[in-house]
Structure formats: C-alpha cells, structure tokens
N, C-alpha and C positions, 0 to 999 in steps of 0.2 A: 278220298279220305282212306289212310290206313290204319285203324286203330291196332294198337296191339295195346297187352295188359301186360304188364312184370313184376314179381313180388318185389317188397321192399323189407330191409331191415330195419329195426329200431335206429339205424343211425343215418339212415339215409330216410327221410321221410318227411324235414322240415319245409320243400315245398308242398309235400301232401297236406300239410297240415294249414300251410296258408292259403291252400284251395277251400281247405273248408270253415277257415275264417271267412275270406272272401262272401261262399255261400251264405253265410250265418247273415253278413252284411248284408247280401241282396236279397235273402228273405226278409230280414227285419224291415229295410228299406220298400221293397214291392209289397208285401203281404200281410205285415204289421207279425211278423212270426219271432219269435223270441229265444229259441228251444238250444240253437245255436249260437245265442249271445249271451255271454258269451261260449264258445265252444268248452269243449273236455278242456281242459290243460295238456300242455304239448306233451308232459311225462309219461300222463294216461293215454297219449297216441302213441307213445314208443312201447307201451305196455303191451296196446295189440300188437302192435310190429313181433313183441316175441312171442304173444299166448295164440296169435292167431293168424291169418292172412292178410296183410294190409298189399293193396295192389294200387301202382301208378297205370293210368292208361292215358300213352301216348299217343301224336298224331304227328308224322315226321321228325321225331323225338323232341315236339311241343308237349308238356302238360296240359290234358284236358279234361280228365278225371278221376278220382279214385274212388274203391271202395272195402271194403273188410268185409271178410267171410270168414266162418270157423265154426269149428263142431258144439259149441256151447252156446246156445240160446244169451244172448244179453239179459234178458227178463225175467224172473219164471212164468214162464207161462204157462198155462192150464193144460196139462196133455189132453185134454178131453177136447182140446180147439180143433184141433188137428183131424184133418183125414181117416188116418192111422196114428198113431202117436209114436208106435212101434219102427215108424218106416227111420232110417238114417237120415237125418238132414242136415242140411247147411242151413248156415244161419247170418242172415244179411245186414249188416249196418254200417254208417259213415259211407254211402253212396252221395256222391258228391260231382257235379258236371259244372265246371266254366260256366259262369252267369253268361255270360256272351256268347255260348255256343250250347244252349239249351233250345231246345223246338226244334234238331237240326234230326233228330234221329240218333245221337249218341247217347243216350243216355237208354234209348230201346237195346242198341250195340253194347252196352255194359249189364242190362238183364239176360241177355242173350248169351255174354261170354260167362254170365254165373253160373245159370242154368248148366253150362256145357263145361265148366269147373266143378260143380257138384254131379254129374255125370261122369264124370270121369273121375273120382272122388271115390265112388260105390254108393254117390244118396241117391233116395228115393223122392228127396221132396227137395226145396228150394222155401225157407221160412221169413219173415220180418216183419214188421212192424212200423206203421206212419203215423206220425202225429194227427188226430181226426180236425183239425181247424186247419191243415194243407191239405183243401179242395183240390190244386191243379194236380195236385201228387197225385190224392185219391183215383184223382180223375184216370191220369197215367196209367196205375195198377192196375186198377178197372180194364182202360182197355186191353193191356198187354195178358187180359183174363185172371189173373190170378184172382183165388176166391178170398173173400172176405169171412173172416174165423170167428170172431168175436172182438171185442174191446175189452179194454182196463185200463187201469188208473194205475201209474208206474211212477217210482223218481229215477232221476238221470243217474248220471257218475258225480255230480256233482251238488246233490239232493233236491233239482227242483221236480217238482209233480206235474204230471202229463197224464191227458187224456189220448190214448193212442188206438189204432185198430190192428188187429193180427191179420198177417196175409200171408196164403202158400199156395205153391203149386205143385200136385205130384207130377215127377218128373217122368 
C-alpha cells in the first residue's frame, strides 16, 4: 500500500464528498450513528475546500480517504481544554476511510500524515473532536494516545445537537 494525501479544491472534491456519504451510511447501518445522515450539504464541503484543507488520500490513485484540517477550531471550544491553549494548532474534522478498508491500518496512516501536516505547518498540537456514542472511534483515539480534554454539547453545520468529546495531542 502507497498512501499518499493531496489537497483538493472547492471544485474538485465531489468524490470526496460521496466518501463521506458513503461513511454516514455505514455508520448509520453498523452503529445505529446518525451524525452523518444526513452529511453537511455538498456547498458547505466546497466551503472548506476554500476556508481550509480538504485532502483526498489515495492508494494507486484509488480513493480511500479524506480529511480536513485548518487553523479554526469547527467548535468553540473551551481554551481551558487544551494542554496549553496558547500552543498553534490544527484542527481535524470530516476524517473519513472506505467502509471496506477500515481495520487495515489506514485510517492510523491519515493521523499520522496530520500529525506530520501540522508539524510542518509550525503547530504545536494536533486538536478534534468525536462524537461520545462512537465507541470504536473512541476506542481508536484512545489507542493512537491522544488525550481526552473534556466534552460538550455542540450543533453541527446543519443545527443538530451532539454530545462530543475533545481530543489532542501536543505534537
């Protein structure tokens, strides 16, 4: 497997976005998870395409993930969560891996190439945020160490309310 990651523009990014229908569907389907059903609207993913980093990551130029990164927190979140609150961070969301090609190790290969995005960036931290009723996720963060900040009570882009938990790691 060669993963590589590549930015995307606002006009290139309509298969990025039916990755993360897709996902929305195998959550709802496996997990009984809602959060993603249905997704943002396709507008508001062209939206980050220009206020932020939206990234396809390929595998012999297959789609098999993407995810958005950028210097504004999605949330407001509590600076008092944080490590340091002071430190530079990037800020993680719409992380999204092929329902058939999750368990494989890709989706550890897309925290790893953020980490090493916001390292070469000038951040100090690496920040986001999971839904607390996605156990497996939880699980995942967990292992991959990042520490758990606190929780809150947020609405989406598209006003529904979520219980979520804060997670970072300084880098």
């Amino acid at each position: 497997m060669g993963f590589v990651a590549t930015k995307r523009g606002p006009d290139n990014i309509d298969d990025l976005y039916a990755l993360i229908v897709a996902c929305g569907e195998d959550m709802w389907r496996r997990l009984g998870l809602d959060h993603w059903k249905p997704p943002i609207p396709i507008e508001m993913f062209r939206e980050y395409a220009r206020a932020k980093e939206v990234f396809a990551v390929e595998d012999d130029g297959e789609l098999v993930a993407t995810f958005t990164i950028g210097f504004e927190a999605p949330e407001p979140y509590p600076p008092s969560s944080w490590a340091d609150a002071a430190h530079q961070a990037i800020y993680l969301n719409k992380l999204a891996v092929r329902p058939n090609l999750q368990q494989i190790g890709l989706g550890r290969w897309c925290m790893n190439e953020i980490e090493r995005l916001a390292a070469a960036r000038g951040c100090q931290a690496l920040r986001f945020d999971a839904l607390t009723r996605n156990l497996p996720l939880l699980g995942f963060y967990d292992h991959l160490e990042y520490r758990r900040c606190g929780d809150m009570y947020v609405y989406d882009e598209i006003n529904r309310g979520w219980d979520i938990l804060l997670y970072e790691k300084v880098l």
